[in-house]
C-alpha positions as CSV (number, residue, x, y, z in Angstrom):
1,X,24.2,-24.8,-16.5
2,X,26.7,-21.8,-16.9
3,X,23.9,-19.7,-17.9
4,X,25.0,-19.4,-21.4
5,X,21.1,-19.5,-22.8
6,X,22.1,-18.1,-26.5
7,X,24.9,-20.6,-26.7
8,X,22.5,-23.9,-25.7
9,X,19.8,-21.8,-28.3
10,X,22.6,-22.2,-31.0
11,X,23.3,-26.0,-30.1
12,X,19.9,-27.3,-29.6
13,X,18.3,-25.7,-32.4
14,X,20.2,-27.7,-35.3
15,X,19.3,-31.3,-33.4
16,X,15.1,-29.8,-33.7
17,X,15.8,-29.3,-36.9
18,X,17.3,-33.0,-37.7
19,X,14.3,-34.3,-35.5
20,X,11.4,-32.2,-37.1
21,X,12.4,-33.7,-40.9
22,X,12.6,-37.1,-39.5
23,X,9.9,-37.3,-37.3
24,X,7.1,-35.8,-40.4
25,X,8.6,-38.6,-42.3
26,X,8.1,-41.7,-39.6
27,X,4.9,-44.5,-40.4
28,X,5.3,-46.3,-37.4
29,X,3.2,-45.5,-34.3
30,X,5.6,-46.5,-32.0
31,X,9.0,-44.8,-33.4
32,X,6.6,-41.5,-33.6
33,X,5.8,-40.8,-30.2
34,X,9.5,-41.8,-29.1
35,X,10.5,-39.0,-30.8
36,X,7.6,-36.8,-30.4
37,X,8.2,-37.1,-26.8
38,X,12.3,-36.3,-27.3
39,X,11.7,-33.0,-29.9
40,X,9.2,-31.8,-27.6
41,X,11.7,-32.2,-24.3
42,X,14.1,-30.3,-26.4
43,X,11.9,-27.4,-27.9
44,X,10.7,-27.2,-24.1
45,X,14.5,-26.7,-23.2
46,X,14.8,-24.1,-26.2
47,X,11.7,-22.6,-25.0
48,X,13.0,-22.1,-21.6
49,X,16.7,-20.4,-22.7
50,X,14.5,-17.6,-25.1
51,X,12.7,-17.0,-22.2
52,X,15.9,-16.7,-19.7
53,X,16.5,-14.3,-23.1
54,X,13.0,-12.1,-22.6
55,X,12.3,-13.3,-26.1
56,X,9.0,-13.8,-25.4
57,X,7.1,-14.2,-28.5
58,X,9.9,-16.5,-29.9
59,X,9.7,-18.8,-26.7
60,X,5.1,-18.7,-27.2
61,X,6.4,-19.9,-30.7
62,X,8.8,-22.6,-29.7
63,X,6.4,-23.9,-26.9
64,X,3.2,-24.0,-29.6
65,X,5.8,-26.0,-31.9
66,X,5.7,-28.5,-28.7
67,X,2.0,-28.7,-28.0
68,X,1.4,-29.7,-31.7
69,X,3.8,-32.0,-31.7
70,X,3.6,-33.7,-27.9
71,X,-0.1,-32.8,-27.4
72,X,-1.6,-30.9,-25.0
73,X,-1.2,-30.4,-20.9
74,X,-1.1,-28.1,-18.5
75,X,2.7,-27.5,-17.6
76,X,3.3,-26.6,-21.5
77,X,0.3,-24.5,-21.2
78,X,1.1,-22.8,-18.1
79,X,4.4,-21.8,-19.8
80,X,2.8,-20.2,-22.6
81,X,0.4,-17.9,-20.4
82,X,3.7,-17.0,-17.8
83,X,5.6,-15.7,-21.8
84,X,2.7,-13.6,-22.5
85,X,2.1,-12.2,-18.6
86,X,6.1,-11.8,-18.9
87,X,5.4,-9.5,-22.1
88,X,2.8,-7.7,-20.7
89,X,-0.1,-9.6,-22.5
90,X,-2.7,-10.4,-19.1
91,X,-5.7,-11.4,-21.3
92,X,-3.5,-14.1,-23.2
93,X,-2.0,-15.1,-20.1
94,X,-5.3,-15.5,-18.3
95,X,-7.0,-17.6,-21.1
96,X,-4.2,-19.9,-21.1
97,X,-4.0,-20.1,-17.3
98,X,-7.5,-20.8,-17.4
99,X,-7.0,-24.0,-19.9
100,X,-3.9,-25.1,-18.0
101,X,-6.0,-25.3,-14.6
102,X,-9.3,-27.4,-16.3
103,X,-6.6,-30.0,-17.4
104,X,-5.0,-29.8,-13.6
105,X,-7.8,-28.5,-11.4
106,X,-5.9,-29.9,-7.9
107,X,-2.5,-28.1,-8.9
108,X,-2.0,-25.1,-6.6
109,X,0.2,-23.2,-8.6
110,X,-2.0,-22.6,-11.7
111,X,-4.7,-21.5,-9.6
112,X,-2.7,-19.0,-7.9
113,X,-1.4,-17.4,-10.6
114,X,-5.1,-17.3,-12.3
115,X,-5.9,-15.8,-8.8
116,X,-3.3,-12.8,-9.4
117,X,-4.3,-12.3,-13.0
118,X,-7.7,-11.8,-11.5
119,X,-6.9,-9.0,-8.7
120,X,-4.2,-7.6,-10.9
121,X,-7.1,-6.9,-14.0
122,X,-9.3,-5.6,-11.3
123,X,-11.6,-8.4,-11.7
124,X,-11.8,-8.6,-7.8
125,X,-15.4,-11.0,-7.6
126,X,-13.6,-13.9,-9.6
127,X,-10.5,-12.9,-7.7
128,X,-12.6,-14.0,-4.7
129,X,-13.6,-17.3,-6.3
130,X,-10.5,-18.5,-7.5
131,X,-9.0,-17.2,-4.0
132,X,-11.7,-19.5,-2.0
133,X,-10.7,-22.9,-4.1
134,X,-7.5,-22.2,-3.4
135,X,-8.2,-22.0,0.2
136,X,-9.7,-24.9,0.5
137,X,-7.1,-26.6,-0.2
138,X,-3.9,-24.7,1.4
139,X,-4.1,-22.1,3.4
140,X,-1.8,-20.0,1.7
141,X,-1.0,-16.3,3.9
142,X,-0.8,-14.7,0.3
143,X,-4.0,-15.7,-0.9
144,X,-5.5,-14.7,2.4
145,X,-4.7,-11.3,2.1
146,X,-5.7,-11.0,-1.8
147,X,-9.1,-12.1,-1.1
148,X,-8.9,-9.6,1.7
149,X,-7.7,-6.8,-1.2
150,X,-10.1,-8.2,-3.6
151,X,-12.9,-7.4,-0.8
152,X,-11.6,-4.4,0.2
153,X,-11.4,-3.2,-3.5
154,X,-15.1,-3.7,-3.5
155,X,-15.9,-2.0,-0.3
156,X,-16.6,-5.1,1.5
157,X,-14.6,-3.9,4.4
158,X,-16.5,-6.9,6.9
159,X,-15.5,-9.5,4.7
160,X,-11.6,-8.2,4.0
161,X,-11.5,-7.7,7.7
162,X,-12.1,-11.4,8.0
163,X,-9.2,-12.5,5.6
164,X,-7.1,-9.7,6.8
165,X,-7.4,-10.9,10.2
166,X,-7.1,-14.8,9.4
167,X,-4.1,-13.9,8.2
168,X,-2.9,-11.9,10.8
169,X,-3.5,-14.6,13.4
170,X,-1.1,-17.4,11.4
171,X,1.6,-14.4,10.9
172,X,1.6,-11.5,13.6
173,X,4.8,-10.2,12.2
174,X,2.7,-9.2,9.6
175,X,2.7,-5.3,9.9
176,X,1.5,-4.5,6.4
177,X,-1.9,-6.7,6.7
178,X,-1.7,-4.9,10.4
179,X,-2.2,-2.1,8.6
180,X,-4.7,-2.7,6.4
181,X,-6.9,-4.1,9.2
182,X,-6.1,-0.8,11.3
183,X,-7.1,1.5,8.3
184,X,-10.5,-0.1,8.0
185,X,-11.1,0.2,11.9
186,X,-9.5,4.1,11.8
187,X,-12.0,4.8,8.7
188,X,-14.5,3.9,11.2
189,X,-13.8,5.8,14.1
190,X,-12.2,2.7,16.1
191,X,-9.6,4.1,17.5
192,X,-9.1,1.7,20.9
193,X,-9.5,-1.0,18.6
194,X,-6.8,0.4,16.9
195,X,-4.3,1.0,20.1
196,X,-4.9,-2.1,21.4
197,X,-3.5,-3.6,17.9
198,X,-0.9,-1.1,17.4
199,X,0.6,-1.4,21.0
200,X,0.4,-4.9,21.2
201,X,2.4,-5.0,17.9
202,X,5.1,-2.6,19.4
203,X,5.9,-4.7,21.8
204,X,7.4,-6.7,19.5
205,X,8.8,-4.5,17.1
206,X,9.0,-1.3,18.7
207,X,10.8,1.2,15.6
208,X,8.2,0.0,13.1
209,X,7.7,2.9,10.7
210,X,4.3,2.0,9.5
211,X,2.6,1.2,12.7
212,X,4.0,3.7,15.4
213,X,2.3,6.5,12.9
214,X,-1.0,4.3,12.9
215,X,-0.9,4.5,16.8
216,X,-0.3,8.2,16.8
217,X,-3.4,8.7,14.0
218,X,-5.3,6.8,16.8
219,X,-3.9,8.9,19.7
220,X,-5.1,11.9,17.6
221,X,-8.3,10.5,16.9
222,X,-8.9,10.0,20.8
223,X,-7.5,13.8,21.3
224,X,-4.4,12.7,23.4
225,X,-2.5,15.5,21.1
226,X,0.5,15.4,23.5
227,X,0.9,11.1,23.2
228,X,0.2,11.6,19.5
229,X,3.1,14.4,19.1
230,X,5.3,11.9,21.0
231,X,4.7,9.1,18.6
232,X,5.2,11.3,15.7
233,X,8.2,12.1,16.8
234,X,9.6,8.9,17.3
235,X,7.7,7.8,14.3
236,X,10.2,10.1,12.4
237,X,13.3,8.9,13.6
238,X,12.3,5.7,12.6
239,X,11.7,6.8,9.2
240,X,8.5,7.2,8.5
241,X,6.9,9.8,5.7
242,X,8.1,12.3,6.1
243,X,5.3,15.1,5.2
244,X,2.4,13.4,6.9
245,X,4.8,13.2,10.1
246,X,5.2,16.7,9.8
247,X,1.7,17.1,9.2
248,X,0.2,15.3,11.9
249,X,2.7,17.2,14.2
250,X,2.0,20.1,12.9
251,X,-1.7,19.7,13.8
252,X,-1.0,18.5,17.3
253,X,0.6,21.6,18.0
254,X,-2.2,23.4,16.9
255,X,-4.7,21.3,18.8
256,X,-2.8,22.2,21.9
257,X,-3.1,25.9,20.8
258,X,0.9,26.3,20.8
259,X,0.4,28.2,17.2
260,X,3.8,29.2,16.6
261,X,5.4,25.5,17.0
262,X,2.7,24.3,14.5
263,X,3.6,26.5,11.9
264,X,7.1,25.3,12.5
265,X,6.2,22.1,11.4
266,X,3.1,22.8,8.5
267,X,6.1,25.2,7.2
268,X,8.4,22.0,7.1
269,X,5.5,19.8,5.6
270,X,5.0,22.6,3.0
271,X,8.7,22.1,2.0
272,X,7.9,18.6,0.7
273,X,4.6,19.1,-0.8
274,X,3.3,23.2,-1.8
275,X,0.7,21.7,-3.7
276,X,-1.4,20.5,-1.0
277,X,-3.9,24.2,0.2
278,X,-4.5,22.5,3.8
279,X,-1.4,23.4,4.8
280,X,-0.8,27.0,4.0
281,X,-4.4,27.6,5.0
282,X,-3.5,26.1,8.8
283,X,-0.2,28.4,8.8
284,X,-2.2,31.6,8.1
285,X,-5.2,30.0,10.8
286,X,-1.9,29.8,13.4
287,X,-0.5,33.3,12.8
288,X,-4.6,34.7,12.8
289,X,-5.4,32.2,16.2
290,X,-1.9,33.7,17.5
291,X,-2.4,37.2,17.2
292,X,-5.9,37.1,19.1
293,X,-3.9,35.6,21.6
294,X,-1.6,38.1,22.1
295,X,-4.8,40.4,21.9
296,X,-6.8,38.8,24.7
């Protein structure tokens, strides 16, 4: 209770000890699995204070001590795979993930996490499997948008949009699946599609920093370059990144043909990021588009 985890280690582990050599030696089938059941509550408990510990492997030990002895079921199971995901081991975690969920098929929990093992080892069909029983079941925001990913990942964009957007629906304050939807409909050229969601988002929550830059990619894309500058420049006060908001309003400026304000801003965007040969190739297009300018 005081969060003392080594100390209850040190003071449970001499009573396992006492149990374990009394309960090898018991004959009668009755006085076996009462203490079978009380070892295994306490190597459970010890299991539970090495893993408050990050000691990992020792709890995977302490908690296969306690299947052997109290048999096997799918909370003692599930604690072994969350050890080995803990440590880093996915492929031990998944397998016993997997066992805990045949011995409890309805529990919830075990699925999900069998559901994120899945999209977080790429494997984003059975992602999309173990994501639809789920479903079924509870309609669960999370698991929405992971089948969404897991589609997405496989460039299913149709079938993410549909998960993305069920999602959306049960939680409109949602602005990261906003964006997710609105990067699929900007990939394909939607860009009133992608107004319409943006604007009717900030109304509600007008100094988002990830979806007033959407709405100005979409003003761009319709070649309102004045509305998009606008946006971009409020889309920096509210903090957005920093070199694509210098980027974009770099490019607006150049769009509108006012050359020596874009370089302004691809020279600021260059600051950040001299990697990137766009941008010193529009600076020397603004200085070349500027001189002829002055020529004509």
């Amino acid at each position: 209770a005081e969060y003392n985890y080594s100390m209850a280690i040190e003071l449970i582990t001499p009573q396992i000890d006492s149990l374990r050599e009394n309960f090898y030696n018991l004959q009668d089938s009755t006085a076996v699995e009462v203490e079978a059941e009380i070892l295994k509550n306490l190597l459970l408990q010890k299991a539970n204070c090495q893993k408050s510990l990050y000691k990992f492997n020792e709890a995977i030990v302490t908690l296969d001590e306690a299947l052997q002895i109290g048999g096997l079921d799918a909370a003692t199971l599930a604690n072994i795979a969350e050890c080995h995901r803990l440590s880093g081991n996915d492929i031990a975690s998944y397998m016993f993930y997997s066992n805990a969920v045949g011995m409890a098929p309805e529990n919830i929990f075990l699925r999900i996490q069998k559901a994120m093992l899945h999209y977080k080892m790429e494997e984003f069909q059975n992602c999309i499997i173990e994501g639809r029983e789920i479903l079924k079941r509870d309609t669960i925001n999370q698991i929405l948008v992971t089948v969404g990913n897991s589609f997405n990942r496989l460039d299913q964009a149709d079938s993410a949009l549909v998960y993305y957007n069920r999602a959306y629906v049960r939680n409109p304050y949602d602005y990261r699946t906003l964006e997710k939807i609105s990067n699929i409909h900007l990939g394909r050229g939607m860009y009133d599609t992608v107004m319409a969601l943006t604007d009717n988002y900030l109304e509600r929550d007008s100094t988002n920093h990830v979806i007033s830059p959407i709405k100005g990619l979409a003003q761009y894309g319709l070649k309102d370059y004045v509305g998009a500058y606008g946006t971009f420049r409020k889309s920096l006060e509210y903090g957005c990144d920093e070199l694509s908001g210098y980027w974009y309003l770099g490019l607006c400026k150049f769009m509108e043909k006012e050359y020596r304000d874009s370089r302004k801003w691809f020279k600021k965007a260059m600051e950040l990021d001299s990697s990137d040969v766009n941008i010193p190739y529009y600076i020397g297009q603004a200085y070349i588009k500027e001189s002829s300018q002055y020529y004509e």
